[in-house]
N, C-alpha and C positions, 0 to 999 in steps of 0.2 A: 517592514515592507521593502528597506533597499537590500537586505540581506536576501531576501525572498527573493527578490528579482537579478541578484547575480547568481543565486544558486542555479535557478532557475534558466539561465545561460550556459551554466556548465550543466545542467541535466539534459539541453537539447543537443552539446556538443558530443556527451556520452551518450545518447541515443543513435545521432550520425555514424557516429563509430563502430557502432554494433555492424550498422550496416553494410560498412565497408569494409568491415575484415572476415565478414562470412561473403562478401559479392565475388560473383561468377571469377573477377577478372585479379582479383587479389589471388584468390585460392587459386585459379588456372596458373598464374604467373611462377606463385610462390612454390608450389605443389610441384612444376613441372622439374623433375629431377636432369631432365638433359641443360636446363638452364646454364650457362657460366655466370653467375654475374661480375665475379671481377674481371671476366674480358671481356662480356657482353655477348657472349655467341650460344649457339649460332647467331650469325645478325638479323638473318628476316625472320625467327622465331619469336627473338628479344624484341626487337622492334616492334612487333605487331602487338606482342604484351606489354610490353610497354608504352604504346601510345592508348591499350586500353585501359593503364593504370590509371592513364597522366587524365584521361576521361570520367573516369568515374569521381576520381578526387579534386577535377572541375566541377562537375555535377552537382556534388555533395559540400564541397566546402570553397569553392570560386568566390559566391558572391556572402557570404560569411562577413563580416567586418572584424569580428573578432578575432578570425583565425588569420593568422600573418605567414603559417607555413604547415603544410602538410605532405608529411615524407612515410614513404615504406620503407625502411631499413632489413637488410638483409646481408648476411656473410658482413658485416661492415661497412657495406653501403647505401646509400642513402636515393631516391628516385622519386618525386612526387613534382610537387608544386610552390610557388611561391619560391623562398630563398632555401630550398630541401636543398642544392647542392653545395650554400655556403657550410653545414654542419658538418663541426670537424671530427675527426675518429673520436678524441678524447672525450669528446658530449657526447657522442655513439656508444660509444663503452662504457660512460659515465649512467647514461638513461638504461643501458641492458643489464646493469647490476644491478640498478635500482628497481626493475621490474621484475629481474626471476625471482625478488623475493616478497612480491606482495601475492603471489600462490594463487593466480589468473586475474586479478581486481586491477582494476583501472587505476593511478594513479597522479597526480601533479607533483613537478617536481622543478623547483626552480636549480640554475643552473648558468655561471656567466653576466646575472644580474636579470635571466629571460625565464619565463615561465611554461614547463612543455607541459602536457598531458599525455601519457605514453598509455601503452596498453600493448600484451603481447596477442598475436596474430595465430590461433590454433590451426593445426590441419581439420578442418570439415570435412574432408571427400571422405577419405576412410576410416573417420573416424576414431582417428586416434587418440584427438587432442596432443599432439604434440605441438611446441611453439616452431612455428618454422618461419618468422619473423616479428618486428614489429612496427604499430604503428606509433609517429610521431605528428605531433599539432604545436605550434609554439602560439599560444594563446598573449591576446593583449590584454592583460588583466587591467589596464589603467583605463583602458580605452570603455571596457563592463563596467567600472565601478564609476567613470563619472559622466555615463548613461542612466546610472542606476541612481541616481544621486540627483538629476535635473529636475524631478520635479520638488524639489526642495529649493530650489532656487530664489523661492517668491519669498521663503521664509528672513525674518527680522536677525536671525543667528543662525550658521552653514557649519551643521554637522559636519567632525571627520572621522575618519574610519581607516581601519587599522588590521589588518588580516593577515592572518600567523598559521603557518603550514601546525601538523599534527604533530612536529616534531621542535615545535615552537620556534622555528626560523621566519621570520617576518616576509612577506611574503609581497605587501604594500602596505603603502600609507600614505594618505590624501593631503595632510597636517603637515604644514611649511617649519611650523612649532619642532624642532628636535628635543625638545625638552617634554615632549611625554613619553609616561613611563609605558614599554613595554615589558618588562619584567615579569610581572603577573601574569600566569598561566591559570585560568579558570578550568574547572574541570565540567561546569554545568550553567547552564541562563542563569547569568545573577545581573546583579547592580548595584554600584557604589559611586560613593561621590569621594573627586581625589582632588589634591590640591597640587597642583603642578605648575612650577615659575610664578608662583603668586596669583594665581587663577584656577579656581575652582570651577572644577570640568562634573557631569554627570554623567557616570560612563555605565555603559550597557555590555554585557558580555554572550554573546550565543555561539553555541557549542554543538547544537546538535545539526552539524551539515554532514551530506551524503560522502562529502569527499574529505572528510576529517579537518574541514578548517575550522580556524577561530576566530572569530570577529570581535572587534571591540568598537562602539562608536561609541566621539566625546562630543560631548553638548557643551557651551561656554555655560557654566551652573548660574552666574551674575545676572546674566542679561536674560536668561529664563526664570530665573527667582525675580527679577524685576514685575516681570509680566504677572508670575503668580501673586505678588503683595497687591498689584494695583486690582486685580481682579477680584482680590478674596478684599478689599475695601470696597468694591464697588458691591459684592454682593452682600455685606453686612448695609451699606446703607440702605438697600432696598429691603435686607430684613427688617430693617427696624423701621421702616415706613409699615411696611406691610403687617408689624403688629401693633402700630398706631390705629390702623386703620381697621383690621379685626377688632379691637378692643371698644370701638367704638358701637359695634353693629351687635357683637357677641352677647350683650345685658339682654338686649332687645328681641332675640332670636331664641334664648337657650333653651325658655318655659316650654316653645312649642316644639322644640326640637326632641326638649326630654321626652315631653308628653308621648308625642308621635313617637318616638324608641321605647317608653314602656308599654307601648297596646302591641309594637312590632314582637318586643320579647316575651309579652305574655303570648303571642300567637305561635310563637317558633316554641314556646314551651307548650303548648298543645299538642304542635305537629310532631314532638318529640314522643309526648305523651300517645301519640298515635289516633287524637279524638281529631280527626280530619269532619266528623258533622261538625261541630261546636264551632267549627271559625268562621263559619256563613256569617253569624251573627255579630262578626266584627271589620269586615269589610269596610272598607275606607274609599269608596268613590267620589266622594262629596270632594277632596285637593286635587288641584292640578298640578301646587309644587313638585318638586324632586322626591318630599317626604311621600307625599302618594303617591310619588310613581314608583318609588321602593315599596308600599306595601301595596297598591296595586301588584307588579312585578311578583311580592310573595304568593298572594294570594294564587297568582294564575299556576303558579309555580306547585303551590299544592292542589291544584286541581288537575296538572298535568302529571305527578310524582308517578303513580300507574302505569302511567302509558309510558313512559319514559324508564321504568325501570324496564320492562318487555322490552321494549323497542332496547337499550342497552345492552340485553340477552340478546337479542338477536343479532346484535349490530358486534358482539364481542368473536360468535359464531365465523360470522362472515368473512372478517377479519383475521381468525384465524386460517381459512381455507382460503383468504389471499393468501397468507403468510406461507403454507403450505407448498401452495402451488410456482411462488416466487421461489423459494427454495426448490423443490424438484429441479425446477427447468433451469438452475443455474449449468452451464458448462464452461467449462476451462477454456478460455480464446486461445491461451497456451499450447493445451490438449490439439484443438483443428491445427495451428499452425505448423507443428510439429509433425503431423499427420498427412498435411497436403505437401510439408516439404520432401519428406520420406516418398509420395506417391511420385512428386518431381525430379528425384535421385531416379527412384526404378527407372522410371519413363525414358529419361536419358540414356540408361542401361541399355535399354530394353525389354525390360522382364516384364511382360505382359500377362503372364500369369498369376506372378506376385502383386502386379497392379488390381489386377481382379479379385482376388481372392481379400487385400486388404479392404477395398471399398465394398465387397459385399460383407465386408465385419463392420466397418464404419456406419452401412447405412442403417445394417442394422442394430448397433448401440444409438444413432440418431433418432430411428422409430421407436427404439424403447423408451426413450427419453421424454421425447418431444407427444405420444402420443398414449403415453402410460398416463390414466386418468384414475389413479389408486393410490391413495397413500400410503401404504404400507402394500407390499408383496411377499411371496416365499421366496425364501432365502435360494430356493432351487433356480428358478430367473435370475437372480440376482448375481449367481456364480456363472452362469449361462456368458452373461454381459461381461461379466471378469474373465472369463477365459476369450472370448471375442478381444476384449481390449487388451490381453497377454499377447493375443496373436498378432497383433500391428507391431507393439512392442518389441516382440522379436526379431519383426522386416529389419527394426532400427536397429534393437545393441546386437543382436543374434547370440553368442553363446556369452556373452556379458552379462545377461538374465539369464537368470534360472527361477520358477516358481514353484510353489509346491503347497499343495490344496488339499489340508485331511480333514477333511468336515464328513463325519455319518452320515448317510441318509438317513437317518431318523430326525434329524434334526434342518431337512430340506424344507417341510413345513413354515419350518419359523418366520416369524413377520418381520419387516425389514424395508427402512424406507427405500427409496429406488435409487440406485446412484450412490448409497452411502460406500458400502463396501468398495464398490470401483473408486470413488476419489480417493479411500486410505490407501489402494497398493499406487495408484496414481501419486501420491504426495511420498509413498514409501521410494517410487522410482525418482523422483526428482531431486529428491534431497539424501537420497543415499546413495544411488547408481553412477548420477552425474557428480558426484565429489568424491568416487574412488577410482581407482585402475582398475584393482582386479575384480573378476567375476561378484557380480550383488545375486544375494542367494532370499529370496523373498517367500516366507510361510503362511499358511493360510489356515488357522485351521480353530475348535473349537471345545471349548471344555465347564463342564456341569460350575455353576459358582450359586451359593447358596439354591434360593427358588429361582435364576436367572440360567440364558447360556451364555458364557460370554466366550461371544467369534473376536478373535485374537488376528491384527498383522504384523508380523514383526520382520524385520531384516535386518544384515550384517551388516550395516555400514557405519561410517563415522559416528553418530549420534548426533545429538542437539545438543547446541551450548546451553548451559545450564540458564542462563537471562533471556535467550527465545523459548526453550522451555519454560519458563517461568509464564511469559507473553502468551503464551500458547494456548495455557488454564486461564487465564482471564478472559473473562466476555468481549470478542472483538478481536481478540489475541489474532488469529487467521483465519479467511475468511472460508476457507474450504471446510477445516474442522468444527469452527462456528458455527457454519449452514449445518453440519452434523448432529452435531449435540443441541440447538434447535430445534432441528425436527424432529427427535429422539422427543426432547421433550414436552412439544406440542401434539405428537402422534401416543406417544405412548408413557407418558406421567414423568415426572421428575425422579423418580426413582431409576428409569433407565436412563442411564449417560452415559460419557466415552473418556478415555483415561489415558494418557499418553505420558512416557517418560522412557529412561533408557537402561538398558539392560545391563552395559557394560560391554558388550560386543553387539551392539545395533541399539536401533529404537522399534519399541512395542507401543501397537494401539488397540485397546481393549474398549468391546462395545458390550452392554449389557442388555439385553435383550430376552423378552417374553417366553418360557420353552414351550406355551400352549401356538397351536400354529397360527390365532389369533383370526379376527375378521377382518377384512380387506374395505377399508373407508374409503369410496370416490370423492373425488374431489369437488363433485358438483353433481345439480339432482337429487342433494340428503333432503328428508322431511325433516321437516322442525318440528 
């Protein structure tokens, strides 16, 4: 839990950050090429960006406790807040070799004995993704960890902790003690018990943090083994009261307990037997005990088994056309945001025509979505809606994307949940497009596989690392292609699924799908 809660401090400062290095006054400042920053000029250009900088990184990290400095670095120099101008070149150029090589990921980096969080500054406007600065944070990591640590206070023995960069450089440690061992590099959540300066510690090792740290917390083992002896004594005395005391009552109880269990099991051997008349005649209403109210309880039990398997058929039904319907109407928060920030570039522009033309594609992939009451459609809509959602896409990368759609109309018919095909080139764009430079060339198209057709996307991009590949086929793996192969198998049997791996020059997702043009199941209104 204190691991949780300092991770959980560096995931809201890496959320901050997002913020502020795509904001209006970052990008206006940095973006602006007439800029000098090492003489400052022109002066009332600089000024005016600059005191929008010095605003935003008030805004955002002012009233912070953790953060002790937050700077823009640019050409060499440094501009923000807090001690941004004690930072000297050599930690500037120290922190800018350290980030061109973690390949746009946010990093921590200690430096001086102080702890920064850096992260480089892309160009947004036009899209280039070039770094044209970055930011810095000088994080009080003592300050999170014995925040994180207070509600341990009350405890009899005071956890320490011990946190080790990715590249096994210590990072902090709580423990006055210089006699533990930092040596050991864990590569996964374990635990051992170590004996260090003649005191046996139980140390917990977790591994799996967003920003590649490593934690180790020691527990004094003594003074927690004390606790455990006196409790596993106190819980054996009250074992053995408590089988003094069964032993006593157990002679007295057993006759009628067997009793009552062999009329119970000769009953459940009927209802097995499937003779549901014959158990009328062994009803047991006469106890009030517990034993009757277990074989009251059965009895009711096989008089309801009927209605109760119907009522499960129906109730298995229902459920599934929740299931259905929660899956359709899932959309990417991603997808809108992406979309309305594109509609806010135009607007700025002023391309009011581009403005229009995209939101009449938007509303209508929104209406198809939101008010398609059919589980399964033709593949004809379906490509309708992909080429709508190419054409937003294009406002955004323009000649970056390229699509390309060779599916026969003969095989327009075919049934196809709604949305499936748009989230594959949508996941093809995000995870191929945005992690190359040049031009993503995205296919679409389909080909006969045994009695199936399987509608194939594939693209030239990087691939998938072989261990989220892996993640990917497991149930849960991601939740876009999870929703996929779902409703593939809810809609149309376990024999059609989806199949995803890499070509060797992109990655391929292969859906397997009915060639008859199938019937169109609403989601509400079926007869039972």
């Amino acid at each position: 839990m204190s691991i949780d809660s300092i991770e959980s401090e560096f995931s809201a400062i890496d959320k901050t950050s997002s913020y502020v290095v795509t904001g209006d006054a970052v990008q206006e400042m940095l973006g602006d090429s007439m800029l000098d920053f090492n003489a400052r000029e022109p002066v009332f250009p600089f000024s005016k960006a600059y005191r929008a900088l010095n605003d935003l990184l008030l805004n955002h990290y002012g009233q912070l406790p953790y953060v002790l400095l937050a700077a823009v670095c640019v050409d060499g120099k440094s501009f923000g807040i807090g001690d941004a101008y004690k930072l000297e070149q050599g930690i500037i150029d120290e922190l800018s070799a350290v980030v061109s090589e973690s390949y746009g990921k946010p990093i921590l980096h200690q430096t001086g004995g102080e702890l920064f969080y850096v992260r480089n500054i892309m160009n947004m406007r036009g899209m280039s993704l070039c770094p044209i600065g970055m930011l810095v944070l000088q994080v009080d990591l003592e300050k999170i960890v014995a925040d994180a640590l207070k509600s341990r206070e009350n405890l009899n023995y005071q956890p320490q902790i011990v946190i080790l960069s990715q590249e096994g450089e210590r990072l902090f440690s709580s423990s006055p003690d210089a006699g533990l061992e930092y040596e050991y590099q864990p590569t996964e959540n374990e635990y051992r018990i170590l004996r260090i300066d003649e005191k046996n510690y139980f140390v917990s090792y977790a591994t799996h943090s967003s920003f590649g740290l490593k934690y180790a917390m020691y527990l004094p083992f003594d003074t927690v083994a004390s606790s455990l002896r006196l409790m596993n004594t106190l819980t054996l005395a009250v074992a053995v009261l408590i089988m003094l005391v069964n032993t006593l009552f157990c002679s007295k109880l057993v006759s009628q307990i067997v009793q009552q269990f062999d009329l119970l099991v000769m009953k459940m051997q009927l209802f097995q037997a499937g003779r549901y008349e014959e158990l009328d005649r062994y009803r047991s209403d006469s106890r009030r005990d517990e034993l009757g109210y277990l074989n009251s309880s059965f009895d009711k039990m096989v008089r309801d088994v009927r209605r109760l398997v119907e009522e499960n058929y129906l109730t298995k039904i229902a459920i599934q056309e929740a299931q259905l319907k929660s899956l359709q109407n899932q959309i990417d928060p991603h997808f809108l945001f992406n979309i309305l920030q594109t509609i806010s570039w135009k607007a700025k522009m002023g391309k009011q025509d581009e403005i229009s033309q995209i939101t009449e594609a938007l509303g209508k992939i929104l209406r198809y979505t939101l008010h398609k009451t059919e589980a399964l459609v033709p593949l004809s809509e379906e490509l309708e809606i992909v080429r709508r959602y190419i054409s937003i896409q294009k406002y955004r990368y323009g000649d970056r994307l390229s699509v390309e759609i060779c599916i026969p109309p003969k095989w327009h018919g075919v049934p196809i949940p709604p949305m499936a095909l748009q989230n594959l080139v949508e996941n093809s764009i995000k995870h191929a497009l945005e992690n190359m430079l040049e031009p993503c060339v995205i296919h679409i198209g389909a080909a006969e596989h045994d009695k199936c057709l399987q509608l194939f996307v594939e693209d030239n991009g990087p691939g998938i690392d072989s261990e989220v590949l892996q993640k990917l086929e497991e149930p849960g793996g991601g939740i876009g292609l999870n929703n996929i192969r779902r409703r593939l198998a809810l809609l149309l049997g376990e024999q059609y699924t989806m199949k995803i791996y890499n070509t060797g020059h992109g990655t391929r997702v292969e859906l397997l799908l009915p060639k008859s043009g199938g019937k169109k199941r609403p989601l509400a209104h079926r007869q039972r």
